[in-house]
C-alpha positions in Angstrom: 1.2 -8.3 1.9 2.4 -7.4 -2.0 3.8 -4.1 -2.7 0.8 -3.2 -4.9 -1.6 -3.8 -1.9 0.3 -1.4 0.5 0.2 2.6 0.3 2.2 4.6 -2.1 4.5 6.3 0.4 5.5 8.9 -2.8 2.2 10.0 -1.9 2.7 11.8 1.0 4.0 14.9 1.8 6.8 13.6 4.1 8.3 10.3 5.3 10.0 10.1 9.1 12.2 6.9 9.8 12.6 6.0 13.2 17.1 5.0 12.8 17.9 1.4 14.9 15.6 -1.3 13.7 14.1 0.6 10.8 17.1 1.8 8.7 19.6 0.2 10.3 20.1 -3.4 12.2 21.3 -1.4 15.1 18.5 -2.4 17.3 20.0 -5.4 17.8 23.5 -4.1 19.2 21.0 -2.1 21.5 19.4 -5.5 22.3 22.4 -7.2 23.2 24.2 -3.7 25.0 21.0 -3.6 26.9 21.3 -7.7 27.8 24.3 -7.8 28.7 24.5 -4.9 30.9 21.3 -5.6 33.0 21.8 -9.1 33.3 25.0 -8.2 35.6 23.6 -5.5 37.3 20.2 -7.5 38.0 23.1 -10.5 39.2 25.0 -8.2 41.3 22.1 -6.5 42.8 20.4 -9.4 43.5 17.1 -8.2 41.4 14.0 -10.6 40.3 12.5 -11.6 37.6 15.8 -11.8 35.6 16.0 -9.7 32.4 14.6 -11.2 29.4 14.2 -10.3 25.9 10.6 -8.9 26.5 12.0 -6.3 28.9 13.4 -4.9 26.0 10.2 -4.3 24.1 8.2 -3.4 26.6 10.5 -0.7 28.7 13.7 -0.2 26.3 12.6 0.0 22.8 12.8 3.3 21.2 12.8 5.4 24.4 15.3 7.7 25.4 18.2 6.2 27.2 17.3 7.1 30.7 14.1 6.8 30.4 14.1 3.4 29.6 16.2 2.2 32.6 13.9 3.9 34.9 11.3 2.2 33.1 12.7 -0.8 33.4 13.9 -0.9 37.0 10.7 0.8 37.8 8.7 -2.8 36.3 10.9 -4.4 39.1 10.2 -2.6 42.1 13.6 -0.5 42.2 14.4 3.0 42.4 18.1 4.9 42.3 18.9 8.4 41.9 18.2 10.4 38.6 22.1 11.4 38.2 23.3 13.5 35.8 24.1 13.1 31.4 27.6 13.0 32.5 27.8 10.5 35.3 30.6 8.2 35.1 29.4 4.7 33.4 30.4 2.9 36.8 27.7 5.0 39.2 24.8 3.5 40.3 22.3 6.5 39.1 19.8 6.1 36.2 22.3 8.0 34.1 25.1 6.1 35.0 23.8 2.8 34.5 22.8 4.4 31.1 25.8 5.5 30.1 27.1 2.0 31.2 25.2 0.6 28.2 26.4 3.1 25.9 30.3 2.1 26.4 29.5 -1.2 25.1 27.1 0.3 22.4 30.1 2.3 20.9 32.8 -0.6 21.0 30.8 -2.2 18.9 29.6 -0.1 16.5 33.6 1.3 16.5 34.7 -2.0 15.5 32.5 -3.9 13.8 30.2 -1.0 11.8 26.8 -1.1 10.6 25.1 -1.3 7.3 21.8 -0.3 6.2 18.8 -2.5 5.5 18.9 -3.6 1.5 15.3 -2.7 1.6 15.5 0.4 4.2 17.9 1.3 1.5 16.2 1.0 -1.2 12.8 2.7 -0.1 15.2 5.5 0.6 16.2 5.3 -3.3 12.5 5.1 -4.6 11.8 7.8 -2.3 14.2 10.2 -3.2 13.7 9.6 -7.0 9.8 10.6 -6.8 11.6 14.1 -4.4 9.9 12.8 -1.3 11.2 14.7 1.5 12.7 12.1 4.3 13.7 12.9 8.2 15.1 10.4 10.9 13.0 11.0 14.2 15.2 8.5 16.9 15.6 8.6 20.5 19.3 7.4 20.5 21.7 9.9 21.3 24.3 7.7 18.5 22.1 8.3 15.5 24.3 11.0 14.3 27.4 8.3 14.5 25.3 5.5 13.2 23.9 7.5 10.0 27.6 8.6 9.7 29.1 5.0 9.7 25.8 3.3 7.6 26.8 6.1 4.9 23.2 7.7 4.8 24.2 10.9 6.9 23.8 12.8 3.8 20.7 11.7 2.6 18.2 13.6 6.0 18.4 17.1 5.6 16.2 16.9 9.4 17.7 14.3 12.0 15.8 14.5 15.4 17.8 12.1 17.9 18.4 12.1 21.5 20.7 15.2 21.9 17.7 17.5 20.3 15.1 16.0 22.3 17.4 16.4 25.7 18.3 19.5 25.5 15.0 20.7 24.4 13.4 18.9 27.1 10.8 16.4 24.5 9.1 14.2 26.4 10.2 10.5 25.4 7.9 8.2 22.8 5.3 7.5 23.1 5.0 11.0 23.5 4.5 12.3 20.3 6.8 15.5 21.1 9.7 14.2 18.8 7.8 13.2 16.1 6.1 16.3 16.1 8.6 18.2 15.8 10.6 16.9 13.5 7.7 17.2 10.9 8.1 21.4 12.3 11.7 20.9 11.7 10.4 19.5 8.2 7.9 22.0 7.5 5.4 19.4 7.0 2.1 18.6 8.6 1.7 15.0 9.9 -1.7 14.9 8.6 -0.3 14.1 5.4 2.9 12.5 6.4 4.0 9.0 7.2 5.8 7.4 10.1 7.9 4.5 9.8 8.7 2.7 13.3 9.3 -0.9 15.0 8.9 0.0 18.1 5.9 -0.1 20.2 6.4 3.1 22.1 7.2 4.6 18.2 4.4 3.4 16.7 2.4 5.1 19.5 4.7 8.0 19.7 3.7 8.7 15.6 0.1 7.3 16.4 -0.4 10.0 18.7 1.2 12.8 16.2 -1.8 12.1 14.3 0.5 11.0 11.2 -1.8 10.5 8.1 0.1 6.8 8.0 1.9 4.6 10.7 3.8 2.3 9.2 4.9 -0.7 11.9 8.3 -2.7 10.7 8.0 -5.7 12.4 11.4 -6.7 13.6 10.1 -9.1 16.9 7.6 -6.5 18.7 5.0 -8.9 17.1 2.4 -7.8 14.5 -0.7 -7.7 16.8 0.8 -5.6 19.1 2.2 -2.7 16.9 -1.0 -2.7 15.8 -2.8 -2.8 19.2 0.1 0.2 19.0 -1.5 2.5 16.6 -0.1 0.8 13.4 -2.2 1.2 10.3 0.3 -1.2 8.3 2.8 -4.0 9.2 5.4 -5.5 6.8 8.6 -7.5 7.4 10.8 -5.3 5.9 10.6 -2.3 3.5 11.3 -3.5 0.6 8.0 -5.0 0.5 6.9 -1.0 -0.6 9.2 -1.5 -3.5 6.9 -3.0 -6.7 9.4 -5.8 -8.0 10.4 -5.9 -12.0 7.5 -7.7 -12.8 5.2 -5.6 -11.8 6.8 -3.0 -13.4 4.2 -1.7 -16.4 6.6 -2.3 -19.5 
């Protein structure tokens, strides 16, 4: 799809960024945290199917972080204790085996960094040019530390992560609570706003906000099903909103 034939997000009275797999390649650390820590604890515990990719997308992906492991162990038959946000990484409580994830999501993001998306970035430029007002609307508890260390802290006056949605009890996506209100936090109405996900439970999460615009980046969720989703546009990246020099009127 060519920048000309997609929507003018200048247009709109706001613009919400989901963080890991939409500003920043993040989502894939998550991936491989996630991967690495299930695939020992599904090992040790003796539990079947193995974890695959999928399980990632279908129970992980842009939920909060114990929400998604009692999703996922839910989708194989197993059940622990809730625990508690501060439950040492080595218990065996939903919290705990979140916070196990979490140890090896800040080693590396401590040592190795993270960088925007060229194109992320650049929407962010465009957008900011034309005085579009921009939020982040993520369900990590890192974003905070990941906008830091990407450099792009400054640029979202409004970041709704994790913390926010914890400790004011928001229901998870695809509930639309954090989408919600983070457009409150904006001052904006969603009905003339736009979402920007790659998650499936995001897409529905902003789908279910009612957000004028639901903008899918499709980073391996698969086109069909963000739209199935609530997606009104897919694109591979976001530079494809970007009109390139030649279109450019002289």
């Amino acid at each position: 799809m060519t920048a000309n034939a997609l929507p003018d997000l200048t247009t709109y009275d706001a613009v919400l960024f989901d963080l890991d797999g939409v500003l920043t390649p993040t989502a894939e650390v998550h991936m491989h945290a996630w991967q690495t820590m299930f695939t020992q604890l599904f090992a040790e515990w003796d539990i079947s199917p193995a974890y695959t990719e999928r399980d990632y997308f279908d129970y992980l992906d842009g939920k909060k972080r114990y929400d998604g492991v009692a999703s996922l162990l839910r989708s194989r038959d197993v059940e622990v204790p809730w625990g508690a946000p501060d439950d040492d990484p080595s218990r065996d409580t939903v919290c705990g085996i979140g916070n196990r994830k979490n140890e090896f999501f800040e080693r590396v993001l401590r040592d190795e960094g993270i960088a925007p998306y060229p194109g992320s970035l650049a929407l962010l430029d465009a957008l900011a040019a034309a005085g579009t007002p921009v939020a982040v609307v993520s369900s990590s508890k890192n974003a905070e530390e990941v906008l830091a260390v990407a450099g792009i802290r400054d640029r979202f006056p409004v970041v709704m992560d994790g913390v926010i949605a914890e400790r004011d009890k928001l229901s998870s996506k695809p509930a639309p609570d954090v989408f919600v209100e983070a457009a409150r936090m904006m001052g904006v109405d969603p009905a003339r706003s736009a979402a920007v996900e790659d998650a499936l439970s995001g897409v529905a999460s902003a789908a279910a906000g009612a957000f004028a615009l639901v903008v899918a980046v499709d980073r391996g969720a698969g086109s069909e099903a963000l739209i199935e989703a609530g997606a009104h546009v897919v694109v591979q990246d976001l530079a494809e909103f970007i009109p390139s020099a030649k279109e450019t009127p002289a």
